[in-house]
VEXZAVO-30928 format. One line per field, with one value per residue (C-alpha): chain; x, y, z; residue number from 1. Coordinates in Angstrom, 2 decimals, decimal comma. Layout:
// residues N
chain: (A; ...)
xx: (X; ...)
yy: (Y; ...)
zz: (Z; ...)
resi: (NUM; ...)
// end
This chain:
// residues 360
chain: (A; A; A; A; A; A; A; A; A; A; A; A; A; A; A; A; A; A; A; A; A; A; A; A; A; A; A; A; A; A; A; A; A; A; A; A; A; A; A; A; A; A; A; A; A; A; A; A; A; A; A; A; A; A; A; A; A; A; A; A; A; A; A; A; A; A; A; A; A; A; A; A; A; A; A; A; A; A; A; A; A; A; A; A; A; A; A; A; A; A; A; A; A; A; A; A; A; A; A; A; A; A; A; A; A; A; A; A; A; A; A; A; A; A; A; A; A; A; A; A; A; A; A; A; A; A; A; A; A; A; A; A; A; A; A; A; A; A; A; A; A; A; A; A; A; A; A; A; A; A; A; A; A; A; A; A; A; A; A; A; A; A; A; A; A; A; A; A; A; A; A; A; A; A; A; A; A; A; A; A; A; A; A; A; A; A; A; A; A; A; A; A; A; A; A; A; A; A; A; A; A; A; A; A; A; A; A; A; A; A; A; A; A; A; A; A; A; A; A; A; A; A; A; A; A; A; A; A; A; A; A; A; A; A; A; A; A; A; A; A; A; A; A; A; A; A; A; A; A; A; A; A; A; A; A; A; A; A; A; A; A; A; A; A; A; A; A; A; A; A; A; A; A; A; A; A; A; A; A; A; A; A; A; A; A; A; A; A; A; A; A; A; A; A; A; A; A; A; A; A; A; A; A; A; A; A; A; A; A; A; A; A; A; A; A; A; A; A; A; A; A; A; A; A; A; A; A; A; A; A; A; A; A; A; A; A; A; A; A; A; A; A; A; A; A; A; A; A; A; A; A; A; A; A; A; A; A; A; A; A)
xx: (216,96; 215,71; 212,14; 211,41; 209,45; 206,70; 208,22; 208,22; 209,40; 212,64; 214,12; 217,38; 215,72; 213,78; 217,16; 219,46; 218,97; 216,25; 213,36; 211,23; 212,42; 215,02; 216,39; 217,29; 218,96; 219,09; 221,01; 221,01; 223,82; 223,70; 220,84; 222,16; 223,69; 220,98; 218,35; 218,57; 215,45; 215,49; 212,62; 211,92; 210,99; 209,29; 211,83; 210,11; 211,35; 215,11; 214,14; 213,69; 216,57; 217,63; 215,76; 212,72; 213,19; 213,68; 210,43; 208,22; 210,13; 209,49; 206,82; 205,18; 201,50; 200,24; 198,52; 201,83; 203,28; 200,76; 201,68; 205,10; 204,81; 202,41; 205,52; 207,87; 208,06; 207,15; 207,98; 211,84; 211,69; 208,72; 210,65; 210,55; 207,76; 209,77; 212,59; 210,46; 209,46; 212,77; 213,29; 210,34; 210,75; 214,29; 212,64; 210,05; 212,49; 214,44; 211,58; 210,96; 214,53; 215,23; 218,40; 220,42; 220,51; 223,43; 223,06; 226,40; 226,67; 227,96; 231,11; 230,70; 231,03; 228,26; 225,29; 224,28; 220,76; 219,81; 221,57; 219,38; 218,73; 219,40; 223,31; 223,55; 222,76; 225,35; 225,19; 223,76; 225,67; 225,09; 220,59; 220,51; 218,31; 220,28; 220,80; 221,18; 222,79; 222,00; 223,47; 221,84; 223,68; 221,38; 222,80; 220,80; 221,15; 221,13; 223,67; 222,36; 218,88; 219,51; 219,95; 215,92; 214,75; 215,79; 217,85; 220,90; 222,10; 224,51; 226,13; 229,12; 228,37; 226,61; 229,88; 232,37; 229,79; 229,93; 233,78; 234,45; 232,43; 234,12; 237,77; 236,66; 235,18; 238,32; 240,72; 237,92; 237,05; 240,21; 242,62; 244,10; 247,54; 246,62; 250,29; 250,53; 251,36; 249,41; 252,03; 252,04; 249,39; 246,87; 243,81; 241,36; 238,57; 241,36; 242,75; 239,35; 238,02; 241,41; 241,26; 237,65; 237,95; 241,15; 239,38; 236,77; 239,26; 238,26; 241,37; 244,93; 248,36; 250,62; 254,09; 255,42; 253,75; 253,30; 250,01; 246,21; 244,48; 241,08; 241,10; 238,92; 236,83; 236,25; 235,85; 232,46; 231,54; 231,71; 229,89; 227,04; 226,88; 226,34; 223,92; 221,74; 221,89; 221,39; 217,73; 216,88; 217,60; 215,41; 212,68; 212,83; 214,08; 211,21; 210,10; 212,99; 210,74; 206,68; 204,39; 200,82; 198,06; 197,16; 193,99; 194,62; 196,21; 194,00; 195,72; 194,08; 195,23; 194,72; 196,94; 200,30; 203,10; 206,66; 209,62; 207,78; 211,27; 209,13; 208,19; 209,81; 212,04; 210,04; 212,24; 213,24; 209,44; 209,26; 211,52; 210,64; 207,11; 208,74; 210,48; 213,68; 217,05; 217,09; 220,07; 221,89; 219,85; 220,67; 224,32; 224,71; 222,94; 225,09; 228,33; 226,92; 226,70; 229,82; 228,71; 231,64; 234,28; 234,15; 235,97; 238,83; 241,53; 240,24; 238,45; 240,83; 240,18; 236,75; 235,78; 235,96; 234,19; 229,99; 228,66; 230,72; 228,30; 225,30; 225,98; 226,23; 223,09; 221,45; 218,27; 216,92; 216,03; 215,76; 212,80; 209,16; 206,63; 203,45; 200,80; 201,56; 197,96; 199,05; 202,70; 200,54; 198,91; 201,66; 203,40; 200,82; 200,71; 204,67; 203,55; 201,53; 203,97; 206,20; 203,92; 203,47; 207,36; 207,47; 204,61; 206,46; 209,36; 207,83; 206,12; 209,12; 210,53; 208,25; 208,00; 211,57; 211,57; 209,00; 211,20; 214,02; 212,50; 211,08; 214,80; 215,85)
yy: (-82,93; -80,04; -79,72; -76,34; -73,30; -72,26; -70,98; -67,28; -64,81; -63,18; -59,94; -60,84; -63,84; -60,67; -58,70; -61,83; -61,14; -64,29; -63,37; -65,92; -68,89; -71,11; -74,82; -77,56; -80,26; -83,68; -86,92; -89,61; -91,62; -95,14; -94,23; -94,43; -90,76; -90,35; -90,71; -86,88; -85,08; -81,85; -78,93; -75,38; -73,43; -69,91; -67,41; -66,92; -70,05; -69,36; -67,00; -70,45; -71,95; -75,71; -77,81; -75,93; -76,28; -80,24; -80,44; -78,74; -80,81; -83,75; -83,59; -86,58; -85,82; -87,37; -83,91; -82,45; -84,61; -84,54; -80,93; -81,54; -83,96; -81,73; -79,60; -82,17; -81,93; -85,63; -84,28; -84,67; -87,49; -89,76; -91,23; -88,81; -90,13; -93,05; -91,17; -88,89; -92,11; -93,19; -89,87; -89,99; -93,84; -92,19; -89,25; -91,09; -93,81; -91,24; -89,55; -93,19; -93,09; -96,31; -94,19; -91,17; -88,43; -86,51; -83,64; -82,46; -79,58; -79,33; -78,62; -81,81; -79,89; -80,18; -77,77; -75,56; -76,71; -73,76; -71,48; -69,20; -71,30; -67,48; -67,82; -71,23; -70,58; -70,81; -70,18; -73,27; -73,33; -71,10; -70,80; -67,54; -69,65; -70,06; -74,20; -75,06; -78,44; -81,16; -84,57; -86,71; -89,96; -92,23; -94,25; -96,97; -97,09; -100,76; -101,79; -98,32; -99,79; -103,43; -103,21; -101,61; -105,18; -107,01; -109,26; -107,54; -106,13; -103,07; -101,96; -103,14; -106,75; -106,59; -105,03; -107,59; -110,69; -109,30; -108,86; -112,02; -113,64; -111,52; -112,73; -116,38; -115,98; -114,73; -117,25; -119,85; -119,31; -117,39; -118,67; -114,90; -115,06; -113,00; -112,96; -114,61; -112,27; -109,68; -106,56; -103,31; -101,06; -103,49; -102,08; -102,05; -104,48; -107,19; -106,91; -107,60; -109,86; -112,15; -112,14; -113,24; -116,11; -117,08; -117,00; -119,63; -122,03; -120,98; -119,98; -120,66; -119,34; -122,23; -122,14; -123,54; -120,51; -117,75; -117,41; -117,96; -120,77; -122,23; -124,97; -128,29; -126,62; -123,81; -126,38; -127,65; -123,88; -122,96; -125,97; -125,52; -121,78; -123,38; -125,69; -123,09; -120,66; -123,47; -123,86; -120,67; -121,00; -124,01; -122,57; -118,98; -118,52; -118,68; -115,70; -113,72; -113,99; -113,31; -111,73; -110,81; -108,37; -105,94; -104,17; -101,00; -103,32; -105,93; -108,98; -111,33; -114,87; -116,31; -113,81; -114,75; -116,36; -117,51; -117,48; -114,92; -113,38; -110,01; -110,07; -108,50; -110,20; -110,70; -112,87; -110,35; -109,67; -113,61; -113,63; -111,09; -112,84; -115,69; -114,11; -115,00; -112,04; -110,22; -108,86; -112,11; -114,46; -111,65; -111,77; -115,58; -115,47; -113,21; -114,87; -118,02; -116,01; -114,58; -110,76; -109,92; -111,66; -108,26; -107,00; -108,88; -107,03; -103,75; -106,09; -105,87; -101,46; -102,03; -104,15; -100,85; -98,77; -99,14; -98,01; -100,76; -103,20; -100,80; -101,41; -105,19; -105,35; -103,48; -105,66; -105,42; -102,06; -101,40; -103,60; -103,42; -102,37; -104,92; -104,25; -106,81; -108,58; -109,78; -110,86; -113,52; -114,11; -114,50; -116,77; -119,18; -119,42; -120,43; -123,12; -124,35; -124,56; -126,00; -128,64; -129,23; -129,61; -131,97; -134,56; -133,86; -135,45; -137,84; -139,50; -139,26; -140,91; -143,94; -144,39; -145,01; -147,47; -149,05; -149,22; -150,54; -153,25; -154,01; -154,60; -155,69)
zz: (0,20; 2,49; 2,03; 0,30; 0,92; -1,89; -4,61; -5,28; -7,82; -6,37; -7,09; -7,65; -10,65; -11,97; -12,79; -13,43; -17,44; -17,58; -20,26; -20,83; -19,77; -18,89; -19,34; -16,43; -17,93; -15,23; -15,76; -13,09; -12,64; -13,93; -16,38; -20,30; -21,32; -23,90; -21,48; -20,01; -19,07; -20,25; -18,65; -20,42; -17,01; -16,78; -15,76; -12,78; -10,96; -11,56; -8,13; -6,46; -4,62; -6,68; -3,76; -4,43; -8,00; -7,68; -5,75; -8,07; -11,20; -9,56; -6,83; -5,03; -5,98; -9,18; -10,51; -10,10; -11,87; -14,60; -14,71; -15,35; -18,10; -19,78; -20,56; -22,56; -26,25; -26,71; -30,79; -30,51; -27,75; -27,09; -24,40; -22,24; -20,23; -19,48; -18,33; -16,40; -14,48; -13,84; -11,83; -10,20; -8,54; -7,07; -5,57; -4,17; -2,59; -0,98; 0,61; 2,09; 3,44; 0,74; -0,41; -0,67; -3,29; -4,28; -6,94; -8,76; -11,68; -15,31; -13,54; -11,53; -7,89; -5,41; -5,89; -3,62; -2,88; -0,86; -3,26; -6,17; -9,22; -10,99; -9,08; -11,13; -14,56; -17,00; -21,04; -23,56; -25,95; -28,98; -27,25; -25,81; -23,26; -19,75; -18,61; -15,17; -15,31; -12,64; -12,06; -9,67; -7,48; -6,21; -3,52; -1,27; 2,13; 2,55; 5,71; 7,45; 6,82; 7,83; 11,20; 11,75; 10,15; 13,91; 11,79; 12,84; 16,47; 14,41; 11,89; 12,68; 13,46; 9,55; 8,28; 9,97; 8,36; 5,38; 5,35; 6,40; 4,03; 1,13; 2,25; 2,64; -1,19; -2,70; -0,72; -1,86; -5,53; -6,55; -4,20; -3,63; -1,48; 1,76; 3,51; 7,21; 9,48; 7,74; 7,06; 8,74; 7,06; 6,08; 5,06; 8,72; 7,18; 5,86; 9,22; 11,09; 8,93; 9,18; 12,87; 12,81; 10,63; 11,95; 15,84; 14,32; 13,16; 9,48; 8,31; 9,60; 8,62; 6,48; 7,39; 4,45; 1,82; 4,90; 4,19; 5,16; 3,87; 4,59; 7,20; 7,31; 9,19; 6,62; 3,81; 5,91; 6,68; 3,46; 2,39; 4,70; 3,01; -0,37; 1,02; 2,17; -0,82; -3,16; -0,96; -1,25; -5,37; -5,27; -3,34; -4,62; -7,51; -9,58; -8,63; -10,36; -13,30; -12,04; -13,88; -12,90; -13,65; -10,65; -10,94; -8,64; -5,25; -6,35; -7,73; -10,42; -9,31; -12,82; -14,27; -11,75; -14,40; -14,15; -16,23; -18,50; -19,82; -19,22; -15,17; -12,40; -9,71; -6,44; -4,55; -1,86; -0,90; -1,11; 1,77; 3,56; 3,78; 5,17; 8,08; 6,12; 6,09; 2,90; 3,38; 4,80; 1,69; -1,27; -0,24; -0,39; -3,75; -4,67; -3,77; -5,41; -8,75; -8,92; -8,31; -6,60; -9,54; -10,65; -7,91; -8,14; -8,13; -6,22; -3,73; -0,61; -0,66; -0,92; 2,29; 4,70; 1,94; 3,39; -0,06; -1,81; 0,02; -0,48; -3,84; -4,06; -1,64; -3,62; -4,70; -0,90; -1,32; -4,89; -6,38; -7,71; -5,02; -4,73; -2,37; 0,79; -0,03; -3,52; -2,20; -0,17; -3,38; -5,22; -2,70; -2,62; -6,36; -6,05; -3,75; -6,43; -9,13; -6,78; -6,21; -9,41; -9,95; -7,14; -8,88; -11,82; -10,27; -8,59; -12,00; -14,25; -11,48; -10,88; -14,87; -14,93; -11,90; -14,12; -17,17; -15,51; -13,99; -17,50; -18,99; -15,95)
resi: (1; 2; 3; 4; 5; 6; 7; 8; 9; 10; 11; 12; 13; 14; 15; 16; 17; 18; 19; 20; 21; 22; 23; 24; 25; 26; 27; 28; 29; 30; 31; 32; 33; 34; 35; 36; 37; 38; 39; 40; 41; 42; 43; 44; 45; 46; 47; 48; 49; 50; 51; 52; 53; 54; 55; 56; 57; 58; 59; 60; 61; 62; 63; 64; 65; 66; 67; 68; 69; 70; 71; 72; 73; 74; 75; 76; 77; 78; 79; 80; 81; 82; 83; 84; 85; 86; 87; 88; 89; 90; 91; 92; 93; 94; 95; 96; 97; 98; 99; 100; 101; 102; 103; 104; 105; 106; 107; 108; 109; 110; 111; 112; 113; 114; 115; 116; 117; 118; 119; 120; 121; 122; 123; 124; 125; 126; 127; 128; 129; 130; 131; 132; 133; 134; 135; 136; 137; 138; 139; 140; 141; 142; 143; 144; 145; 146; 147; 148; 149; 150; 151; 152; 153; 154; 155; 156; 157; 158; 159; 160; 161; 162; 163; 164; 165; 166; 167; 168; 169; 170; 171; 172; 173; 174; 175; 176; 177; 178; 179; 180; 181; 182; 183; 184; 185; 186; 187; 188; 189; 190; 191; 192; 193; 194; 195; 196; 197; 198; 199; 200; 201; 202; 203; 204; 205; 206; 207; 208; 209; 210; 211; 212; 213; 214; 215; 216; 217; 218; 219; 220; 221; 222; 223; 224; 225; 226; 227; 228; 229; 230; 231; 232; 233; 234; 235; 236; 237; 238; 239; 240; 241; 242; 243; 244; 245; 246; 247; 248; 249; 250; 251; 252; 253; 254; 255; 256; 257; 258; 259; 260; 261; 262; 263; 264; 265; 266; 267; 268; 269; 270; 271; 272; 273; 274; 275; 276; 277; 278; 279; 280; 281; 282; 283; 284; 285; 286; 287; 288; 289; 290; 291; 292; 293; 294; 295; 296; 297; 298; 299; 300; 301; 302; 303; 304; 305; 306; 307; 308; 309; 310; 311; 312; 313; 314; 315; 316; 317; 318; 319; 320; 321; 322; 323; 324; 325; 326; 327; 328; 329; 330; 331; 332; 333; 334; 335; 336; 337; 338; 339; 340; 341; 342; 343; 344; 345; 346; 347; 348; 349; 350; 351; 352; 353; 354; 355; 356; 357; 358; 359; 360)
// end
């Protein structure tokens, strides 16, 4: 989104037939239908261009913001708070660079962000009040992202592991028929990803069916995959689940909880604090839990379409911001419970050593 000029009453707004006010009604993609946040504007801002208008809705200070809320009718929805704070966390990731924003109208076309907000307006209904409509598409920006983190040299090398990977999983867990030679045509990422895992001995082509299969080599590959995700589960995945009480960035260590059924997920800050991959860790997990069973049968398209991985990567970037103080906090109170596990363990272990050797 361009960033806008101050807004000003335009001539052209002053003679569009606007008395009064207006109404901008904004959906965001993903979000439930009923969950639409609907503004009564002065008719003075339809002389703004629709970027300008999108800033002042939903501007980055908090006073502004205030000011904004102070106009809902909280009378015919008390959730619009709520809503308004959904908006607000995808404005402020895109301003971060976290994701992409893509604003569509009533007629689904692309607005014109630059364009009048008084060119826009279109009738509502049987109101004699004037509705600019506004979708909103939030996409994250994941793989364009990854490769700032050091973890990865380019894009491309990220795109080509995570291709790979996705080909091996379906020939693994679904045992999808990829034809050996690959025909004429074959979508570009198949093709890459085939050659790659065929170079490493992963997959060969089986003369008797004429198609690829996962070699011995594979089998151990793929088991040394699960072996790794599984440590990350045991060592992580408690933190799905964390609750805790922050007073301003300030953390209370007493109040950190797990498996709460009402905390927020903090494993990808959990490995980012220990110098492990997000995106390489997320996608394993996500492989181990069947994410991408959904994409069965559209699965071969997707693997040269970037967003299709933005999407299943999408945890990295989309997640609960803690202050980097309390993530150390928080870490060290994981340690602790998995400590505690570990004794655990270690007792119910030793009392049944002792039992056996009672009825022994």
């Amino acid at each position: 989104m361009v960033n806008p000029e101050p807004i000003t009453e335009n001539s052209d707004a002053a003679g569009s037939g606007q008395s009064g006010c207006f109404e901008v009604q904004i959906s965001l993609a993903g979000m439930d239908p009923e969950n639409v946040l609907d503004l009564v504007l002065p008719a003075k801002l339809s002389g703004a261009t629709v970027s300008q208008l999108l800033e002042h809705a939903f501007p980055p200070g908090e006073d502004e913001q205030r000011g904004v809320a102070s106009m809902f009718d909280l009378r015919s929805n008390p959730d619009l708070p709520d809503i308004y704070a959904v908006f607000l966390d995808a404005f402020a990731e895109s301003r971060k660079g976290r994701c992409t924003l893509s604003f569509t109208g009533g007629d689904g076309l692309d607005l014109d962000l630059s364009g009048l907000v008084s060119q826009q307006l279109g009738a509502s209904g049987q109101s004699a009040v004037s509705r600019l409509t506004i979708q909103i598409k939030q996409r994250y920006r994941v793989i364009e992202d990854a490769t700032q983190s050091g973890f990865w040299g380019s894009k491309e090398g990220l795109l080509a592991w995570l291709q790979s990977l996705t080909v091996l999983y379906f020939l693994d867990k679904h045992k999808v028929e990829i034809p050996a030679p690959l025909p004429c045509g074959a979508e570009a990422g198949l093709t890459a990803a085939v050659a790659d895992l065929e170079s490493k001995g992963l997959i060969t082509c089986y003369q008797d069916t004429q198609t690829f299969g996962i070699t011995e080599e594979g089998r151990v590959f793929i088991g040394r995959l699960l072996s790794e995700t599984e440590s990350y589960i045991d060592a992580y995945d408690h933190f799905k689940d964390t609750g805790f009480d922050l007073n301003g960035d300030t953390l209370d260590p007493s109040s950190v909880e797990f498996d709460t059924g009402r905390g927020v997920d903090l494993r990808v800050h959990m490995f980012e604090a220990e110098g492990l991959d997000p995106v390489r860790t997320v996608f394993l997990l996500r492989l181990y839990d069947g994410t991408l069973d959904d994409f069965l049968l559209s699965w071969k398209g997707l693997l040269d379409d970037e967003s299709f991985f933005d999407g299943i990567l999408e945890p990295v970037v989309n997640r609960f911001e803690v202050d980097e103080a309390a993530i150390g906090q928080i870490l060290e109170s994981g340690y602790v419970l998995l400590e505690e596990r570990a004794d655990r363990a270690r007792e119910l272990e030793s009392q049944q050593e002792i039992i056996g050797r009672v009825w022994a």
